[in-house]
C-alpha positions in Angstrom: 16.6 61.2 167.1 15.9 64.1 169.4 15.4 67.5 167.9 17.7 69.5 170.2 20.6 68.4 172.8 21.8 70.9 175.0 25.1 69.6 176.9 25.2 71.4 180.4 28.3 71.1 181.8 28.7 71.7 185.9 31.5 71.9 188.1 31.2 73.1 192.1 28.1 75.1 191.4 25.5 74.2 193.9 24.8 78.0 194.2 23.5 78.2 190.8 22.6 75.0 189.3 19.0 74.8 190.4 18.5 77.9 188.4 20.0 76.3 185.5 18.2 73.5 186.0 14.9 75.4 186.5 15.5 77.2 183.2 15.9 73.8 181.2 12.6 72.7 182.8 10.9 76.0 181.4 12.1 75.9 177.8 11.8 71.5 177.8 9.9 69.4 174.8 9.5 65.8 174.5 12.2 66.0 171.5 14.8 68.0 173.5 17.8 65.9 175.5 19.7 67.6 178.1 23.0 66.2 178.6 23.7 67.0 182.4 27.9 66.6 182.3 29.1 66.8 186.3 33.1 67.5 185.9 33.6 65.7 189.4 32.2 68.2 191.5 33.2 68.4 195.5 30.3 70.6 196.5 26.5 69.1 196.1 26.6 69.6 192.7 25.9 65.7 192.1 23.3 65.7 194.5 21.3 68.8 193.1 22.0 67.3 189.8 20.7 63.3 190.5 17.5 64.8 191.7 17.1 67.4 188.6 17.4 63.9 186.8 14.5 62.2 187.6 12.3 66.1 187.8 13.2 66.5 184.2 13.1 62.7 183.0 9.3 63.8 183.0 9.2 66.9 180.5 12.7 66.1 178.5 15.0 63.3 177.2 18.1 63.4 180.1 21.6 61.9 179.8 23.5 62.2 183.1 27.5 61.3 182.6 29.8 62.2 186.0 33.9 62.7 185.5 35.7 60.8 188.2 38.1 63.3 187.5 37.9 67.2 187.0 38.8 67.6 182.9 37.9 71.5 183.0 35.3 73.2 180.7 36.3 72.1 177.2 36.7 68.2 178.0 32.9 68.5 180.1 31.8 69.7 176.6 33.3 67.0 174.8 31.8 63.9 177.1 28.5 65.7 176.0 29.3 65.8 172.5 30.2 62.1 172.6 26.9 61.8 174.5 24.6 63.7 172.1 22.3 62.5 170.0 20.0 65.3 168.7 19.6 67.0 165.2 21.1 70.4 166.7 23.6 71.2 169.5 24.1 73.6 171.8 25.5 74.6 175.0 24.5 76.5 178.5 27.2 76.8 181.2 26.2 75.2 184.4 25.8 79.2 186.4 23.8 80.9 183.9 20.5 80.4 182.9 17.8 80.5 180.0 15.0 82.6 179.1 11.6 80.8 178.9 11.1 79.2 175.4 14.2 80.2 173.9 15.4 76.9 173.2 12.1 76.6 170.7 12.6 79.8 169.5 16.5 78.8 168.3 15.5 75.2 166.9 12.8 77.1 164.6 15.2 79.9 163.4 18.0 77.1 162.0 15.6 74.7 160.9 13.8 77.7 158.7 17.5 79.0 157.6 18.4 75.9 157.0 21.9 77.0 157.5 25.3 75.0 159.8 25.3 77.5 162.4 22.9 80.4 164.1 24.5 82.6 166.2 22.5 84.7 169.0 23.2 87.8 171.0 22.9 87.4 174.7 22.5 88.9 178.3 25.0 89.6 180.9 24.2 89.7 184.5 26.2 90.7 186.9 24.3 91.1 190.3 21.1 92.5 189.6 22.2 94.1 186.2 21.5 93.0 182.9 22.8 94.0 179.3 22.3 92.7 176.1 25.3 92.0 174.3 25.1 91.9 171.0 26.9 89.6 168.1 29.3 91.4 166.4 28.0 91.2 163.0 25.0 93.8 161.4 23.2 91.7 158.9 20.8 89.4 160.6 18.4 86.4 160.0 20.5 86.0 156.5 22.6 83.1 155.8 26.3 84.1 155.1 29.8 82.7 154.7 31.3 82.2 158.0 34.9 82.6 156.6 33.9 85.9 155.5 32.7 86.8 159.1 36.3 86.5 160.0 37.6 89.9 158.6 38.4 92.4 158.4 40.7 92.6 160.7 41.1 95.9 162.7 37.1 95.4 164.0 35.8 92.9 165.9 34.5 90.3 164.3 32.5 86.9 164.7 35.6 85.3 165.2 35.8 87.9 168.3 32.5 86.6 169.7 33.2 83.0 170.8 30.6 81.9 172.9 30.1 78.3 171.8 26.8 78.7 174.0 25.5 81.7 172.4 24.0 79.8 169.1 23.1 76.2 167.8 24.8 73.9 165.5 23.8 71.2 163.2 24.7 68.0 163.8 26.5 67.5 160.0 29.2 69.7 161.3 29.8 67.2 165.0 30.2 64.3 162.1 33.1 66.4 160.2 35.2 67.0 163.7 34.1 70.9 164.0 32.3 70.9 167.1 34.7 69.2 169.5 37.0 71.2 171.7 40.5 71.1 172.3 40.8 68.7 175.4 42.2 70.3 178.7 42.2 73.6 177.9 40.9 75.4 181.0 40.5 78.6 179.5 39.8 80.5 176.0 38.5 76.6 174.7 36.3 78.7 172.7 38.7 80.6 170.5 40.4 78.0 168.4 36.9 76.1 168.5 34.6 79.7 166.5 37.9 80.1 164.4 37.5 76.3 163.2 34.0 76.5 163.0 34.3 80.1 160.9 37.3 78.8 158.5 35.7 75.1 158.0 31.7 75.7 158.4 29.8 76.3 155.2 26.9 78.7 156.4 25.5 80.4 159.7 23.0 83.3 160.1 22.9 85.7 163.4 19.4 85.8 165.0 17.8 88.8 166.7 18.0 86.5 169.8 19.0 87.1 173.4 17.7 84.4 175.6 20.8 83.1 177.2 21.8 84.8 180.6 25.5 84.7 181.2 26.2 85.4 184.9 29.7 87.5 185.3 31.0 88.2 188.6 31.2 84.4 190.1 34.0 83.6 192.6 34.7 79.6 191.2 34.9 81.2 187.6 38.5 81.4 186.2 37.9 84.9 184.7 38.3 85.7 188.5 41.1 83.7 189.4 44.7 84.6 188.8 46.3 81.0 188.9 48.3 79.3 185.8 45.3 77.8 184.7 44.4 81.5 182.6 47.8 80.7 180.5 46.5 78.3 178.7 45.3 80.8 176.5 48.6 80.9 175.3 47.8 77.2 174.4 44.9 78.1 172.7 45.9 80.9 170.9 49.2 78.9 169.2 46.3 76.8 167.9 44.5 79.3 166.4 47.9 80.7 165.1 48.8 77.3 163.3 45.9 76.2 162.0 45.1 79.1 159.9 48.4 79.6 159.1 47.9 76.0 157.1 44.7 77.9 155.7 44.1 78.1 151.9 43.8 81.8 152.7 46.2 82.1 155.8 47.6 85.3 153.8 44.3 87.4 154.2 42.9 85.7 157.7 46.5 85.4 159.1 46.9 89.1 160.3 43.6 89.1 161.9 44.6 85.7 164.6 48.1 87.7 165.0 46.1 90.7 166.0 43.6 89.5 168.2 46.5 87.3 169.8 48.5 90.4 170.6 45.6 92.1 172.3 44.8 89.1 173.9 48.5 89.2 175.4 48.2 93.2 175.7 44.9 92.7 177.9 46.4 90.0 180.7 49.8 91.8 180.9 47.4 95.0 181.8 45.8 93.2 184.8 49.3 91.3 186.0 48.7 92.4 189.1 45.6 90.1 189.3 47.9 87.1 189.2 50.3 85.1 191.9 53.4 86.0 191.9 54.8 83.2 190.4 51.8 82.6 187.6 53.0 86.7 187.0 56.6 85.9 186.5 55.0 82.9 184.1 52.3 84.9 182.2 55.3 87.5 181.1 58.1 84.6 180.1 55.3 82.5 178.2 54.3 86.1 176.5 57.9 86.8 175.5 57.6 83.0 174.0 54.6 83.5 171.9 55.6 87.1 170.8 59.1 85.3 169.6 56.8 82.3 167.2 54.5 84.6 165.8 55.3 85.6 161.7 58.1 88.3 162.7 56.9 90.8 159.3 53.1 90.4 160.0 53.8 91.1 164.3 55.3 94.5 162.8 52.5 95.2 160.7 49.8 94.7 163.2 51.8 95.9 165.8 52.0 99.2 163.2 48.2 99.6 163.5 46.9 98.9 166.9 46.6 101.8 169.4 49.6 103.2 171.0 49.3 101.7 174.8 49.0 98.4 173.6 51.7 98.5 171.2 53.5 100.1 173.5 53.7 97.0 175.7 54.1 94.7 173.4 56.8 96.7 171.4 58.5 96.6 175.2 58.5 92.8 175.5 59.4 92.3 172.1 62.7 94.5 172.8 63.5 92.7 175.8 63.3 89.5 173.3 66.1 90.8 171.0 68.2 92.2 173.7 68.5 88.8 175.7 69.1 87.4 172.0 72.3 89.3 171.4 73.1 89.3 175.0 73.6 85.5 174.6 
């Protein structure tokens, strides 16, 4: 059994794989597998990647699977999860990049901890410019209750911080179901996935780590692209919603997925203008939708607490809700 697998998904990135690529080479063992996951790319994605194949064959375990059909970020993820065979997981997007050794460095600080999860802060380039981002939580290289992690609720929290790349997972938790992600989901696939892993995960530490490099600013990436695939994290956050609701504790870590769901909502209807016309019209109607499921006495509490522009706006959709109500 390999040590480590790190599942690499790609999709139309021929501008930026060969870093990735060259990274993995740089932090490679003889006990690490790479799971190379091509989400049928039209570019030379393949190409780039079928030669990185046989390069890293020679430092590296190497699993190669291509989609004959795009599946988007969260089903790429899951053919490499299926594919996986090491100790501990983890994950690196196919534009950004890894510091030299890192992946050594994160294998060490689980093993030693012995704990489910490790978490790690990271670096965010845009252009030329890099700054550390760091994991929400204080206490590091000290294994802790994830649950806990969740709360409280006003601040942000692990639960906040859902990069499923920034960290490393072992294995135990793929064979109880925890590390798969919810298929299709084009976007926020990581926030039902850190809330399971927070409510259902026994134990997880955060390292004073930063050696992944998470590259903003790319035109292909849907954080820059106003079409309906950015609703889905409407899909995403109903998940979150329902599941915890059917929590052993949904009373004290219910509030906390209402309010980060409402300033998830608050946040896209701020940048509307950022969306087609149509996908706007869409974003506001699906909005109105998920406003009208949530727990109607906890949306009024949280609403009660959060800052004044955002539940402003929400406050505004949430009228236009009970007016068309009584208007029908």
């Amino acid at each position: 059994m390999p040590k480590l697998s790190v599942i690499v998904p790609f999709y139309n990135v021929q501008q930026y794989a060969p870093d990735t690529l060259r990274s993995l080479r740089l932090n490679a063992r003889p006990d690490f597998e790479f799971v190379l996951v091509d989400d049928a790319s039209k570019d030379e994605t393949p190409a780039i990647l079928e030669r990185a194949v046989e390069e890293l064959s020679e430092v590296a375990r190497v699993r190669y699977v291509r989609h004959e059909e795009n599946g988007g970020l969260a089903t790429a993820r899951n053919t490499g999860l299926d594919a996986a065979s090491g100790e501990y997981l983890t994950f690196l997007d196919g534009d950004d990049w890894l510091a030299r050794g890192y992946l050594t460095e994160l294998v060490t600080a689980i093993e030693t901890l012995g704990c489910d999860v490790v978490r790690t802060d990271h670096v965010q380039a845009t252009g030329r410019a890099r700054t550390i981002v760091r994991h929400p939580l204080g206490r590091r290289e000290e294994v802790l209750s994830p649950r806990e992690a969740i709360l409280p609720v006003d601040r942000s929290t692990s639960v906040d911080y859902a990069y499923a790349w920034a960290g490393a997972y072992h294995r135990r938790l793929l064979d109880r179901g925890l590390l798969h992600f919810t298929h299709g989901l084009r976007t926020a696939e990581d926030r039902p996935w850190i809330w399971k892993l927070h409510r259902e995960a026994e134990s997880f530490a955060v390292l004073n780590l930063h050696g992944v490099f998470y590259r903003r600013g790319v035109a292909s990436s849907l954080t820059q692209i106003g079409d309906a695939r950015q609703l889905d994290f409407i899909r995403a956050f109903d998940q979150v919603i329902e599941e915890t609701a059917g929590d052993r504790e949904a009373d004290r870590l219910l509030p906390k997925a209402v309010r980060t769901y409402c300033a998830i909502i608050a946040h896209h209807l701020a940048e509307i203008d950022k969306f087609e016309p149509a996908v706007a019209k869409q974003l506001r109607t699906m909005s109105s939708a998920a406003i009208r499921r949530m727990p109607q006495e906890l949306l009024t509490d949280v609403l009660d607490t959060m800052d004044l522009r955002r539940s402003a706006k929400l406050r505004r959709l949430r009228r236009q809700i009970t007016s068309a109500k009584a208007a029908a």
